[in-house]
C-alpha positions as CSV (number, residue, x, y, z in Angstrom):
1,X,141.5,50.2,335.3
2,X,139.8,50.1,332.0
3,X,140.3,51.9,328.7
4,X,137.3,52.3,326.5
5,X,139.0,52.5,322.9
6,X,136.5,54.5,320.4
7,X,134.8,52.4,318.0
8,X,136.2,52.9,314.7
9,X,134.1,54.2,311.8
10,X,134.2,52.3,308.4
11,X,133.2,54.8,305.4
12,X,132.8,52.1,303.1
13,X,130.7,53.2,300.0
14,X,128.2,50.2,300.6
15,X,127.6,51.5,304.1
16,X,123.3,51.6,304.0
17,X,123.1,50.2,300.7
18,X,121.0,47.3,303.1
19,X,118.3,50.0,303.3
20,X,118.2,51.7,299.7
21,X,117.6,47.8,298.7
22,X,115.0,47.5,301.2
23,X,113.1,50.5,300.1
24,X,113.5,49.8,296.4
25,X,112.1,46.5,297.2
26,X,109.6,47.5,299.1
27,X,108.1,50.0,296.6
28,X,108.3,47.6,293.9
29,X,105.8,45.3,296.3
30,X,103.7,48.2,297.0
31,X,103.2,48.9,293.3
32,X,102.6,45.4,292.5
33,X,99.6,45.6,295.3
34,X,98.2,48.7,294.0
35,X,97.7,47.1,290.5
36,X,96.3,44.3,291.9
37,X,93.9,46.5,293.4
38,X,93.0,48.6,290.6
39,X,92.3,45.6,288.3
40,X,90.3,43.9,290.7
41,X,88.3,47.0,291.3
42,X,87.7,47.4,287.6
43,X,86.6,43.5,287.1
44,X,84.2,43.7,290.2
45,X,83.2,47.2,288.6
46,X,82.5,45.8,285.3
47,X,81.1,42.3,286.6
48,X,78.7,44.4,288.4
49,X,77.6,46.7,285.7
50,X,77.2,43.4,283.4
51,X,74.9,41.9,286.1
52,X,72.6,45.3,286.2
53,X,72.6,45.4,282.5
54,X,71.0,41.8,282.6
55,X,68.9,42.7,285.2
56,X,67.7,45.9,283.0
57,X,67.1,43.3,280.3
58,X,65.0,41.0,282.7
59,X,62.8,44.4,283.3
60,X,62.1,45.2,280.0
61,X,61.2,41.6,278.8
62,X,58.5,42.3,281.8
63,X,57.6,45.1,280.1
64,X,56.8,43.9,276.9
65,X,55.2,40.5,278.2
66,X,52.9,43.4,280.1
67,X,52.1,44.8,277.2
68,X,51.6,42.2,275.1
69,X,48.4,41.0,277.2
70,X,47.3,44.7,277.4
71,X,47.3,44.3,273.8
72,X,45.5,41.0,273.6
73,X,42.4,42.3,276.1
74,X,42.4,45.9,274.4
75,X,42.7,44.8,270.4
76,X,39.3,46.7,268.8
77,X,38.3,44.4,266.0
78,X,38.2,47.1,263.7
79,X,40.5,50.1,264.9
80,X,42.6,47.5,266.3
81,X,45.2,49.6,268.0
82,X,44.4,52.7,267.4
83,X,43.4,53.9,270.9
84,X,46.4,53.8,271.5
85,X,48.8,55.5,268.9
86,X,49.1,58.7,267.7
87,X,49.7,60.7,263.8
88,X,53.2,59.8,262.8
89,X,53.6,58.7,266.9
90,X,54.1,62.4,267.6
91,X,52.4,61.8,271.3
92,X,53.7,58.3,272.4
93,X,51.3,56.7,274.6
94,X,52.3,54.7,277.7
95,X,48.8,53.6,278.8
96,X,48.0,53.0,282.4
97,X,46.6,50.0,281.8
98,X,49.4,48.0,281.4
99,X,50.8,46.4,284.8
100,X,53.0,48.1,286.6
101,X,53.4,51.0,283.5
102,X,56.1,53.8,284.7
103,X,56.0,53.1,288.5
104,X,59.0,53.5,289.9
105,X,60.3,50.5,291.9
106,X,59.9,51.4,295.3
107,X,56.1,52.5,294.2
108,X,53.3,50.1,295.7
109,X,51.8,49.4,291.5
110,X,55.7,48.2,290.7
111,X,55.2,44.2,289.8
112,X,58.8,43.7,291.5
113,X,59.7,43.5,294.6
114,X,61.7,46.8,296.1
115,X,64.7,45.4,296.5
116,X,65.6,44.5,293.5
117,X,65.3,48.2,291.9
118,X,63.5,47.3,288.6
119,X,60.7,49.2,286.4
120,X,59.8,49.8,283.2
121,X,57.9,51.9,281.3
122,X,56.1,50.4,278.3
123,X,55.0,52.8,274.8
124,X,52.8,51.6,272.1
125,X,53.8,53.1,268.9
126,X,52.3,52.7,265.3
127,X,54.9,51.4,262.3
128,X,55.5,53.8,259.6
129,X,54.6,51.3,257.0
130,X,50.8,51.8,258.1
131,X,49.1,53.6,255.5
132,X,47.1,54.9,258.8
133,X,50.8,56.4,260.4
134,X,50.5,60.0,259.2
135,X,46.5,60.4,260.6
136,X,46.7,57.9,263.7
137,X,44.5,55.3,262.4
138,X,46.1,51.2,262.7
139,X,44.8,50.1,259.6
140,X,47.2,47.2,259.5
141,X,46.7,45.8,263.0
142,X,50.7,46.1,263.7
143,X,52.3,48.2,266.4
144,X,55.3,48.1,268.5
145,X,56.1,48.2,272.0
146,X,58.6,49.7,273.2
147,X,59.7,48.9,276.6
148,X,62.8,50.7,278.8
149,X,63.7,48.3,281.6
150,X,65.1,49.5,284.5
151,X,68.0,48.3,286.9
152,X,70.0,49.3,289.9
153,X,71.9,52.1,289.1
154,X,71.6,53.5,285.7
155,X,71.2,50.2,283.8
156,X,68.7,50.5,281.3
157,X,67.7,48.5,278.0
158,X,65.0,49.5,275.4
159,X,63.7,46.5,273.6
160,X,61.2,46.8,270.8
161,X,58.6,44.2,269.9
162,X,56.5,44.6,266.7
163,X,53.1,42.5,267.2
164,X,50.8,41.9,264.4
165,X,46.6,41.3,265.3
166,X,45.6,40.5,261.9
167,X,44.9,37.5,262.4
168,X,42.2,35.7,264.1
169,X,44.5,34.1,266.6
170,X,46.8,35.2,269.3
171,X,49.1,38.2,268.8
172,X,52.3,37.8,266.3
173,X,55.6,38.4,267.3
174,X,56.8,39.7,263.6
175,X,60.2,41.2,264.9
176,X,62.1,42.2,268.1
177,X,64.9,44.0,268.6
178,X,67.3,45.5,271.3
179,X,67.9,49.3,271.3
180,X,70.5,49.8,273.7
């Protein structure tokens, strides 16, 4: 005949201290994970936004080589620009006639291709120093384009190119600058 003898319980005071340490261990490697995760989603997030803002940058430089031969074929040898601009610029002009002007970049007139999601929309405005500004006249055959180049998402950049057509040659670049 057998005898079964009851297992004896131990109430030791390390008695599932194997699991606490398990789970503390476990939650420290799941905390280390989710920082991983977070910082790589802010450097992809960031790469990516640094990548649109160059591509933004690539759309306005468009924009203002556009412009720059609108300007060349449209310089009037006496008004010179000022078909174009307004008194004290208080109705910016973004003429048609410059390629691909404000179309959006799925539109067929967009010079880039669809998929990259580029545009740009080019103003001609007249420099304060003109003794013309305040009536609309370019007296001094300097004006600036303005050019807000489109990217993928909300990228944008506004560059600003002052050109001067005083001269009897090609158009002077006499300053550029980046906006934003």
């Amino acid at each position: 005949m057998h005898t079964f003898q009851s297992a004896r319980r131990h109430n030791s005071p390390e008695r599932g201290s194997t699991i606490v340490v398990a789970l503390i261990v476990l939650s420290a490697l799941l905390m280390a994970g989710t920082i991983t995760i977070v910082k790589v989603q802010r450097g992809t997030r960031a790469s990516s936004q640094a990548r649109f803002q160059s591509i933004a940058l690539f759309a306005a430089e468009s924009g203002i080589a556009s412009g720059m031969e609108f300007l060349r074929t449209n310089v009037d040898p006496i008004a010179y620009f000022g078909a174009f601009i307004s008194p004290n610029n208080s109705s910016v002009q973004t003429p048609p006639g410059i390629a691909g002007n404000s179309m959006a970049y799925l539109d067929p007139g967009n010079v880039f291709s669809g998929d990259t999601e580029m545009s740009y929309e080019v103003s001609v405005l007249n420099n304060a120093e003109d003794p013309g500004f305040a009536v609309g006249d370019d007296t001094d055959a300097v004006v600036t384009l303005r050019s807000v180049g489109k990217g993928p998402g909300t990228s944008s950049v506004v560059l600003e190119v002052s050109v001067d057509a005083s001269s009897s040659g090609p158009l002077q670049i006499i300053r550029w600058r980046v906006i934003e």
